[in-house]
One Martini backbone bead per residue (centre of mass of N, CA, C, O) as a GRO file, in nm:
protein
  180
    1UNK     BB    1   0.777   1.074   1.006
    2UNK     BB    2   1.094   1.052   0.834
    3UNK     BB    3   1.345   1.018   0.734
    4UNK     BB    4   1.650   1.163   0.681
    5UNK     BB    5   1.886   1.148   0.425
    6UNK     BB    6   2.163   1.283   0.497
    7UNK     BB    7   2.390   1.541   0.453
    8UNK     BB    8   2.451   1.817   0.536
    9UNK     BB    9   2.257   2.099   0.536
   10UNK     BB   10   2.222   2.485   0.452
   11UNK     BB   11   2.163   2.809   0.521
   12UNK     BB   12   2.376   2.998   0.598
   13UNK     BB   13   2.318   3.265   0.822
   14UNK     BB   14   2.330   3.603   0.987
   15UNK     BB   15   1.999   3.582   0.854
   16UNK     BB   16   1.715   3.508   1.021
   17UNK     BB   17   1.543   3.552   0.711
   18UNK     BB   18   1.657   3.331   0.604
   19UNK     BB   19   1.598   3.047   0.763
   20UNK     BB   20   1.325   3.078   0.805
   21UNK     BB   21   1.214   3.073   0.499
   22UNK     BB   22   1.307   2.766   0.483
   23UNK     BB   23   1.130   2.675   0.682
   24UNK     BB   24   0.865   2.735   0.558
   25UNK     BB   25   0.903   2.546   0.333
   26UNK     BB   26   0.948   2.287   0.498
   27UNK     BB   27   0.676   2.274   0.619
   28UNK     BB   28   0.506   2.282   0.355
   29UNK     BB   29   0.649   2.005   0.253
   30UNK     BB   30   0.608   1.823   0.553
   31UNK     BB   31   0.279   1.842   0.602
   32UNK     BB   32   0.193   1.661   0.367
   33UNK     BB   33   0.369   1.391   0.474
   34UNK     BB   34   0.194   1.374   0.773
   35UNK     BB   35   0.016   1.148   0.977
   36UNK     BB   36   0.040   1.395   1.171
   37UNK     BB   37   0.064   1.631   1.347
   38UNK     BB   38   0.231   1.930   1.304
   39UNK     BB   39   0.536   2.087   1.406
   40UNK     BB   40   0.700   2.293   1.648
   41UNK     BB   41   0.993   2.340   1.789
   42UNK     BB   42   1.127   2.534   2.075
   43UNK     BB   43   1.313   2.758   2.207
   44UNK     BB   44   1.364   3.018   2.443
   45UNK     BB   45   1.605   3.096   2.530
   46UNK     BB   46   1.762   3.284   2.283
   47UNK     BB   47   1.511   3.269   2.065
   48UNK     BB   48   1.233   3.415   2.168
   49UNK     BB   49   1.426   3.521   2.410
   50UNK     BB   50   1.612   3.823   2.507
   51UNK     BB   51   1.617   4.004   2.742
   52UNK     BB   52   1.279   4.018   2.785
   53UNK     BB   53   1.277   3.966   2.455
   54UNK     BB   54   1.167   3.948   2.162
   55UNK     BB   55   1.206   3.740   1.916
   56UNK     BB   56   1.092   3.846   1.581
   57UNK     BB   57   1.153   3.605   1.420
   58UNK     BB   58   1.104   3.372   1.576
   59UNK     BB   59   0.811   3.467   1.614
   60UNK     BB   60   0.711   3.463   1.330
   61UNK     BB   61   0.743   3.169   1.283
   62UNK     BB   62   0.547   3.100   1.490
   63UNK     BB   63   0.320   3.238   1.400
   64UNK     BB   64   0.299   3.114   1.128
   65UNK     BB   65   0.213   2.874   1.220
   66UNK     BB   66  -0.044   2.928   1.353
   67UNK     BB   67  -0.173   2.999   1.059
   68UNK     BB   68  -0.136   2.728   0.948
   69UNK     BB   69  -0.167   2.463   1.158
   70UNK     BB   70   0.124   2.452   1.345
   71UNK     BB   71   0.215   2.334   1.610
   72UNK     BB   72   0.337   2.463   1.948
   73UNK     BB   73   0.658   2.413   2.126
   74UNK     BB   74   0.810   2.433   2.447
   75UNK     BB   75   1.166   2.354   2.551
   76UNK     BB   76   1.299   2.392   2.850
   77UNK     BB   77   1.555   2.482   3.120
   78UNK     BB   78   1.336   2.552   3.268
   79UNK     BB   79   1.205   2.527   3.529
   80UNK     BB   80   0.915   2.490   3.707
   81UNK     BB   81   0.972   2.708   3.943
   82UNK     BB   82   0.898   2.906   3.675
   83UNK     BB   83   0.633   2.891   3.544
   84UNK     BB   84   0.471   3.155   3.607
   85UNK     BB   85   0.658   3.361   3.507
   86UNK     BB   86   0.691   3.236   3.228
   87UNK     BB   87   0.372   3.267   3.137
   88UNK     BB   88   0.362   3.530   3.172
   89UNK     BB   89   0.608   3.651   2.986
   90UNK     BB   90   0.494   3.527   2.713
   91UNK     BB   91   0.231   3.697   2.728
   92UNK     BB   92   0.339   3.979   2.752
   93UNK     BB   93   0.464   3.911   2.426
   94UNK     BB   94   0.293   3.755   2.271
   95UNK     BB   95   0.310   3.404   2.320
   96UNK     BB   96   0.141   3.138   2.146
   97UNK     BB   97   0.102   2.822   2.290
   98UNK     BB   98   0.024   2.451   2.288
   99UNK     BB   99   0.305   2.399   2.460
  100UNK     BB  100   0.504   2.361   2.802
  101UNK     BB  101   0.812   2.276   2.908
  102UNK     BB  102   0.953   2.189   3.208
  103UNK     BB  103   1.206   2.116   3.386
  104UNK     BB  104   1.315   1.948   3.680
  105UNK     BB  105   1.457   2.019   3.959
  106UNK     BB  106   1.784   1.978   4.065
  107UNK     BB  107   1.912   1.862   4.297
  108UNK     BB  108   2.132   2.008   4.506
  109UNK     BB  109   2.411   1.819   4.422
  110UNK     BB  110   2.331   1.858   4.130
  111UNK     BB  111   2.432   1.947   3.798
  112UNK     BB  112   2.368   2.093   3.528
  113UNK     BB  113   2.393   1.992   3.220
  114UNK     BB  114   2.424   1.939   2.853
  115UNK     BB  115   2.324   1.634   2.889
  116UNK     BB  116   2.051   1.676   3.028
  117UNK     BB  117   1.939   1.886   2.824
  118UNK     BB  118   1.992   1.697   2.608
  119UNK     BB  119   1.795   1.485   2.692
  120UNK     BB  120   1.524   1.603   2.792
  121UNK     BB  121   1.470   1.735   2.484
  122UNK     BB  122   1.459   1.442   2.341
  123UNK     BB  123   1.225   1.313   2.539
  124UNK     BB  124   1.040   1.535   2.466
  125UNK     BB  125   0.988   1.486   2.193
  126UNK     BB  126   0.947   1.187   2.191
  127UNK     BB  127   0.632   1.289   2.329
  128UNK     BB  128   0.551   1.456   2.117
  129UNK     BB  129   0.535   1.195   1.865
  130UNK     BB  130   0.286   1.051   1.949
  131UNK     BB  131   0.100   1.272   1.813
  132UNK     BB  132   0.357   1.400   1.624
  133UNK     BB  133   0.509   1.588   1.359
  134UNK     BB  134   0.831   1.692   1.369
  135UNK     BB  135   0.961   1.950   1.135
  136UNK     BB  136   1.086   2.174   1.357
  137UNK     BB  137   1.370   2.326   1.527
  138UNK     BB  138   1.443   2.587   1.783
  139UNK     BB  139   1.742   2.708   1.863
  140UNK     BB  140   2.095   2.787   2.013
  141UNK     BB  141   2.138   2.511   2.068
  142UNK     BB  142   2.191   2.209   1.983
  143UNK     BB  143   2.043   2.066   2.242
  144UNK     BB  144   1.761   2.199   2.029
  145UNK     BB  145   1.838   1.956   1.776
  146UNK     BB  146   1.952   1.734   1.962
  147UNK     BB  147   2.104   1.461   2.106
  148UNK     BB  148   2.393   1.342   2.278
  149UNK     BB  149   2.428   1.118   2.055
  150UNK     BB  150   2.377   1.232   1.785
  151UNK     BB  151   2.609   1.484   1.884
  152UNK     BB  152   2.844   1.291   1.830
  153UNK     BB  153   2.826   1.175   1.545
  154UNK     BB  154   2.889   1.485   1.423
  155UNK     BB  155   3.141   1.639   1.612
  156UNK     BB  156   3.324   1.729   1.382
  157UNK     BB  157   3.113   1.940   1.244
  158UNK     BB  158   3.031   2.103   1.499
  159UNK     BB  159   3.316   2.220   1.560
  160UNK     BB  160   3.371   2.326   1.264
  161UNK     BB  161   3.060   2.411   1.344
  162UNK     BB  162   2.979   2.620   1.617
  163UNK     BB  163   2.909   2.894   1.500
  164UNK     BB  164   2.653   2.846   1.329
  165UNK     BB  165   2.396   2.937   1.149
  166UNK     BB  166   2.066   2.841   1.040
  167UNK     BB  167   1.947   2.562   0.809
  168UNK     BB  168   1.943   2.202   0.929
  169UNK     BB  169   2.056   1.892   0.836
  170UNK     BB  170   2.072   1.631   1.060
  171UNK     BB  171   2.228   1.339   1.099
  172UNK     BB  172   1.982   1.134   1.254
  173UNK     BB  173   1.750   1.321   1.203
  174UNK     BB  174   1.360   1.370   1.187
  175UNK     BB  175   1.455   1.709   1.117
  176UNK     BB  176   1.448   2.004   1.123
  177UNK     BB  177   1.690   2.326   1.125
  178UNK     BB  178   1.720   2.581   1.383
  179UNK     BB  179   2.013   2.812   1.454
  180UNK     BB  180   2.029   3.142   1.631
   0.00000   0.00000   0.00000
């Protein structure tokens, strides 16, 4: 979409009515500006779903999006062989997106770290961005809203702010971002 020069901005708040309501403003005001079709990009699990339950705010900002014409995709850290169950489950609590990604499994001697899913998961951005502009990103984990590299740059603020949410301009991301 384009660059944002900032350096961290927050609403940080234990109250994720109160991030949402951010995000919904700033899709508001960066889908005017974008040159592609706006998206926003979640993660799955302990963000739409925790312990078999839909998470009912970041469901409705999912809702939200679709109903304003800002396309949805889950980008998760499960498995492909896990695709079948993952598409049951999500219809089953009635979460309807544009489109799902799941990493491929990692072969048996490899263990999958932090490293991995945090590269895998800005590269499938970085693929869906050929086509869209994400305007933000929603996970409970850093990795679920910048890359390994992005996230090593920003590291002293990270450790200082390690448990916060809330809705955030990281620096040298093209995107806004929700960690609930």
């Amino acid at each position: 979409m384009f660059p944002i020069h900032t350096d961290f901005v927050a609403t940080s708040s234990d109250h994720p009515g109160v991030s949402f309501a951010a995000a919904r403003a700033w899709c508001i005001f960066a889908s005017q500006l974008c040159a592609k079709h706006p998206c926003v990009i979640f993660d799955l699990d302990q963000t739409l779903v925790d312990k078999g339950r839909k998470m009912d705010k970041a469901v409705d900002f999912l809702t939200w999006c679709k109903e304003n014409d800002v396309r949805t995709f889950i980008i998760t850290a499960r498995t492909q062989d896990k695709e079948q169950e993952t598409r049951k489950q999500i219809k089953e609590l009635g979460i309807h997106v544009d489109g799902l990604y799941m990493m491929r499994p990692a072969s048996n001697k490899k263990k999958v770290t932090f490293a991995h899913v945090a590269q895998y998961k800005f590269d499938t951005r970085a693929l869906i961005c050929v086509h869209y502009s994400i305007l933000t990103c929603v996970g409970d984990q850093w990795s679920d809203l910048a890359s390994e590299q992005q996230l090593r740059e920003v590291r002293p603020f990270l450790l200082q702010h390690k448990n916060d949410r809330g809705f955030f301009f990281l620096p040298g991301t093209e995107h806004a971002s929700v960690r609930v």
